[in-house]
N, C-alpha and C positions, 0 to 999 in steps of 0.2 A: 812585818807580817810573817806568820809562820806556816812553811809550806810541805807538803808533802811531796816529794817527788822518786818516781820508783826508775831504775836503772836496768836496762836487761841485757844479758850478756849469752853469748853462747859458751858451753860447758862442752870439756874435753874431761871424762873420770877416765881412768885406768880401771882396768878389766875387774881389781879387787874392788873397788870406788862406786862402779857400777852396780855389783852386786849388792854392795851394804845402801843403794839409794835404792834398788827396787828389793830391798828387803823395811825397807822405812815406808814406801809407801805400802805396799802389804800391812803393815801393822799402824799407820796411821788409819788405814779405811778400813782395816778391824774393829779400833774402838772407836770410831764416828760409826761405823754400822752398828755395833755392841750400845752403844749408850742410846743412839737412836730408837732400837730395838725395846731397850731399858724403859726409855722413855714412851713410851706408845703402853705399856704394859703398866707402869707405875704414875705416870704423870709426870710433867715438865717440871723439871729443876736445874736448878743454878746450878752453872758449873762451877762453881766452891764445891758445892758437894761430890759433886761428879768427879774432880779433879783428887778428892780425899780418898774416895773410891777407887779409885785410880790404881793408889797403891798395892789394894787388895785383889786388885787385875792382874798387875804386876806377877806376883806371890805364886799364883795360880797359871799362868803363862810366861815361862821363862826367856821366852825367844823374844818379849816385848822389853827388856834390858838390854837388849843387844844394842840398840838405836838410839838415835837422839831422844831425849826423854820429855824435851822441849816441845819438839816435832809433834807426841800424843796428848799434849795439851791445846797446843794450839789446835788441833783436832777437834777437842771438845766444845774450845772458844767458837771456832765454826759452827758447829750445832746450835750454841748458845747464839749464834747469830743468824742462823736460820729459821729458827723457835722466833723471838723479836721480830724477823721480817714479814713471819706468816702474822704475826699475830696483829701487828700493824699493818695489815694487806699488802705490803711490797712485794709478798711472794707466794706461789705457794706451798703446802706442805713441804718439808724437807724430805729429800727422797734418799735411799739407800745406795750408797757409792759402788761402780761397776769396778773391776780390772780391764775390761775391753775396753775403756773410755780413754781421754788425755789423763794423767797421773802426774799429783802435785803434791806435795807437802813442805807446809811452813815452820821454819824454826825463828826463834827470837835471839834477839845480841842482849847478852847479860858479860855484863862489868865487874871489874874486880881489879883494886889498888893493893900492891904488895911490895914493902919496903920503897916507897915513893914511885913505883912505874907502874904503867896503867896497862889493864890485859882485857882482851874482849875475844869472844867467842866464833866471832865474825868480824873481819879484818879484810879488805880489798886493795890492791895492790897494780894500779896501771902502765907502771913503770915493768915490771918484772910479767903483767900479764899472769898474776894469779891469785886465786880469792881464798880465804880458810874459813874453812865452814866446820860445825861442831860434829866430830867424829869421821870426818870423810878428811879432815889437814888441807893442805894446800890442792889445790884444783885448779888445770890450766882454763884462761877463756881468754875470749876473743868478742870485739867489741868497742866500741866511742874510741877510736885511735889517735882523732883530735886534741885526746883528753890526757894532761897526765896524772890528776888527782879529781877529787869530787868531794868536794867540798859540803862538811852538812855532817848529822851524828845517824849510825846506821839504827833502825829501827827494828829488823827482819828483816830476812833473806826466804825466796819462795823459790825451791828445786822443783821443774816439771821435766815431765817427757813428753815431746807431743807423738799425736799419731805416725807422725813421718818419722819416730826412733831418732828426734834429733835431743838433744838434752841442753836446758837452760836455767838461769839463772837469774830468780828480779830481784833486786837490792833497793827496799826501801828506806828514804834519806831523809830524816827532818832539818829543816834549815832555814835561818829565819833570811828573810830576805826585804832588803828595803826600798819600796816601792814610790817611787815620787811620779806623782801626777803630772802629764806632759800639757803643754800649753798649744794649744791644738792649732795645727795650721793647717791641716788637710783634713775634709772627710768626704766619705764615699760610702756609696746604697750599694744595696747588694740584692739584685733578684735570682732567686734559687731555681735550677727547672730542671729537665732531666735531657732534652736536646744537646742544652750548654749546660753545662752544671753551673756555670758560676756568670752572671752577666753583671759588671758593675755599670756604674753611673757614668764615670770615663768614658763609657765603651767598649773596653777591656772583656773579650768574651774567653773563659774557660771550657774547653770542649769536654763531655762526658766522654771516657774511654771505652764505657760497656765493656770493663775486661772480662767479667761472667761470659760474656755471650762470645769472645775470640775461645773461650776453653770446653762452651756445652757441647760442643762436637763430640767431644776427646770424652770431658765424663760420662756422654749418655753410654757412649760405645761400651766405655769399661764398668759402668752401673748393668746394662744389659750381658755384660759377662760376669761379671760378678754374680746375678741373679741365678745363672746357669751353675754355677758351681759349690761344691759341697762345704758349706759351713763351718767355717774351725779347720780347714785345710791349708796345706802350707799354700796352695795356688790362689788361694782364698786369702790368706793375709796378703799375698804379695801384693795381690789385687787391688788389695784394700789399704796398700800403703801407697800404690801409683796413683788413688784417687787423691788419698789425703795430702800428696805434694803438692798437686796441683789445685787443692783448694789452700793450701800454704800459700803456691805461688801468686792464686787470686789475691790473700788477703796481705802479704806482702807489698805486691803493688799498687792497689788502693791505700795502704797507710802509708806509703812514701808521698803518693801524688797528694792525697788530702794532704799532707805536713808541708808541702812545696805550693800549693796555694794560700795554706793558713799564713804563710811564711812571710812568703810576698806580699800580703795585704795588708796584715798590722805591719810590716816594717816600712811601707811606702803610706800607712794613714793614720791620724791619730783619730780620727773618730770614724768607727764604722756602726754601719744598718743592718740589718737585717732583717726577713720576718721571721717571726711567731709559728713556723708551720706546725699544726697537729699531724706526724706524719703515719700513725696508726688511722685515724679516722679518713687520709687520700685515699687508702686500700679498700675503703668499702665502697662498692657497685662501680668496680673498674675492673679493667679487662684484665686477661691473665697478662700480657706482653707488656703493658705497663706498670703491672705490678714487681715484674720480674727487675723492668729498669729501673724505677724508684727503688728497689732494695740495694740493688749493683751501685745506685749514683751514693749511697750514705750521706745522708744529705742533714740529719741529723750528727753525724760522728764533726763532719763538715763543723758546722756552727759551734759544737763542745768545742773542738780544736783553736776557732778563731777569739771563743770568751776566753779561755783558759791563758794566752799566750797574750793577749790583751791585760788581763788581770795582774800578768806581771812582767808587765812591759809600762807598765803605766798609762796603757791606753783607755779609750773610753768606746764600751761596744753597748749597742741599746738592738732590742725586740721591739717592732711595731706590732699594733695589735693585729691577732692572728685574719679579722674578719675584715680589714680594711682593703677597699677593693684597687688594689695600686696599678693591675692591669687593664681597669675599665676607664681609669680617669686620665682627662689627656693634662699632662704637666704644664702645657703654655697656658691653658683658657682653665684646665676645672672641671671641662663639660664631660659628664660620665654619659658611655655608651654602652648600657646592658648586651647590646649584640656581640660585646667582646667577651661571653662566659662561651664563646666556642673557642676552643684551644685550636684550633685547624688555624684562626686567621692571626697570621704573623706580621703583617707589616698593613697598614690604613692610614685613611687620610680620617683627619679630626673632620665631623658634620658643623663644628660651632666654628675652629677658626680656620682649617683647611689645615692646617701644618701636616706636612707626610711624617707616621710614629712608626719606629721597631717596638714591636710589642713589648721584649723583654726589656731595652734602653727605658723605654719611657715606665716600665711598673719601677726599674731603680730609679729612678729623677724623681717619683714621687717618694718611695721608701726613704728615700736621701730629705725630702723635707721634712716627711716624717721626724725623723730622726733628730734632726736640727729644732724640731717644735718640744720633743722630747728634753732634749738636750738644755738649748734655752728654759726650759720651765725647772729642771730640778738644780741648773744652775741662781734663780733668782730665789727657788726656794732655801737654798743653801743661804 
């Protein structure tokens, strides 16, 4: 199976290195704005054309030679991939790139054999702790310290700086990889909620950390001073860079914890449950402090994480259907109790067989048969 995997590393450039990467992005988001522009005025076209044109940009603006030349194509290709997303409703309109925003630009690895040795443009190096990228040379980073190679052919390398003025580095890897299906001895349901994030079938409860809501203190304070101060001022950036740590830090810590329960789960089961949630349609006619948790708990990022690592791991992950009611129906008898659509009551005695249920235990015990009915049936269809 051939997989795609991107690798991210933090970047240390030199004072000259830095310059020549915010001089690349400066003129990457010139001609994604220029052709965009182009296009709005002439009509949508391929970027073959676009890229021909190109050189007549060139010709006319010298300081677009200075840069990876890689870098204002793959520019284009963007466009050309924004154009296809609107036009297949994935997105909307493509909009005109800011300098105030996070700033990125992508370069490709192009190959080249001379007199029997092989040379690429993009070369990463774990042992020594350093990457070569086209026209910047060798570049320190830091990074997967576990690791002392990575295995797989480099595809592109993607330079950003985020708002926090930190500077990084993702290294896409193709690599094929051989996946043999596991002969399953364990499996386990997984009810998603926003109290516990994660309630499986075991019993095993994952607590939601709500880190958004340990930091709203600290952002309202500095949103409410920021509001107060003059726009484009040095106190103003500063400002503005103490927020963007601190929603670093939020999204920091939600990607490590999401990655430490996906981790633990496919490595302790070979078949897991889950449901189907629509988490765009939970948001309509709820309150504002639930909406705030369900964004904090990702609960979607959650389940991407659990298929993905599943997928090549050789495990087997199934979605029940989204409308199946696995919190109303008691798991010993069957007997469904509509009185369970109030989320308040968490723990009941079953009316048909008596058994005392934990709300969230017993919606897994059902998702878990679920699952098993799923499972068994596309196993006899095979």
């Amino acid at each position: 199976m051939k997989i795609y995997r991107a690798y991210k590393f933090r970047l240390y450039p030199t004072e000259k290195q830095r310059i020549l990467i915010h001089k690349t992005f400066g003129c990457s988001r010139f001609v994604y704005n220029y052709y965009l522009n182009y296009q709005k005025e002439n009509g949508v076209q391929k970027s073959f054309n676009l890229c021909k044109d190109l050189k007549e940009l060139e010709k006319s603006h010298e300081y677009l030679k200075e840069i990876d030349s890689c870098s204002l194509r793959c520019a284009i290709f963007d466009l050309e991939d924004g154009f296809n997303n609107f036009f297949a409703k994935r997105s909307g309109y493509p909009n005109f790139k800011s300098k105030f925003n996070r700033q990125s630009y992508r370069t490709s690895c192009m190959r080249s054999t001379y007199k029997g040795n092989e040379y690429s443009n993009i070369e990463l190096d774990l042992l020594t702790r350093f990457i070569k990228l086209p026209k910047l040379g060798n570049v320190k980073i830091r990074g997967y310290r576990n690791k002392e190679r990575i295995e797989g052919r480099i595809v592109n390398a993607t330079i950003s700086r985020e708002t926090t003025n930190k500077y990084y580095v993702s290294v896409l890897v193709e690599k094929n990889l051989l996946v043999e299906k596991v002969i399953p001895t364990s499996i386990v349901g997984i009810d998603l909620g926003i109290k516990d994030l994660v309630i499986t079938s075991d019993g095993v409860k994952y607590s939601n950390d709500k880190i958004l809501m340990k930091y709203e203190k600290r952002l309202k304070r500095l949103q409410r001073k920021l509001s107060r101060q003059i726009k484009g001022s040095k106190n103003y950036l500063k400002t503005k860079e103490k927020m963007a740590r601190i929603y670093a830090k939020i999204k920091n810590y939600r990607k490590h914890y999401l990655n430490e329960i996906a981790n633990e789960i496919v490595d302790e089961h070979d078949i897991i449950v889950t449901e189907n949630l629509l988490v765009k349609d939970m948001f309509k006619e709820k309150k504002k402090a639930f909406n705030k948790s369900l964004l904090d708990a990702s609960i979607s990022k959650l389940c991407s994480l659990i298929e993905w690592k599943s997928k090549i791991k050789g495990k087997f992950y199934y979605k029940i259907n989204t409308y199946y009611p696995s919190s109303q129906v008691c798991c010993h008898c069957g007997y469904k109790n509509s009185k369970l659509k109030d989320l308040s009551i968490r723990e009941y005695d079953c009316p048909s067989c008596g058994v005392h249920n934990d709300r969230d235990i017993n919606a897994s015990l059902n998702i878990l048969f679920e699952g098993l009915k799923l499972h068994y049936n596309l196993a006899n269809v095979v």
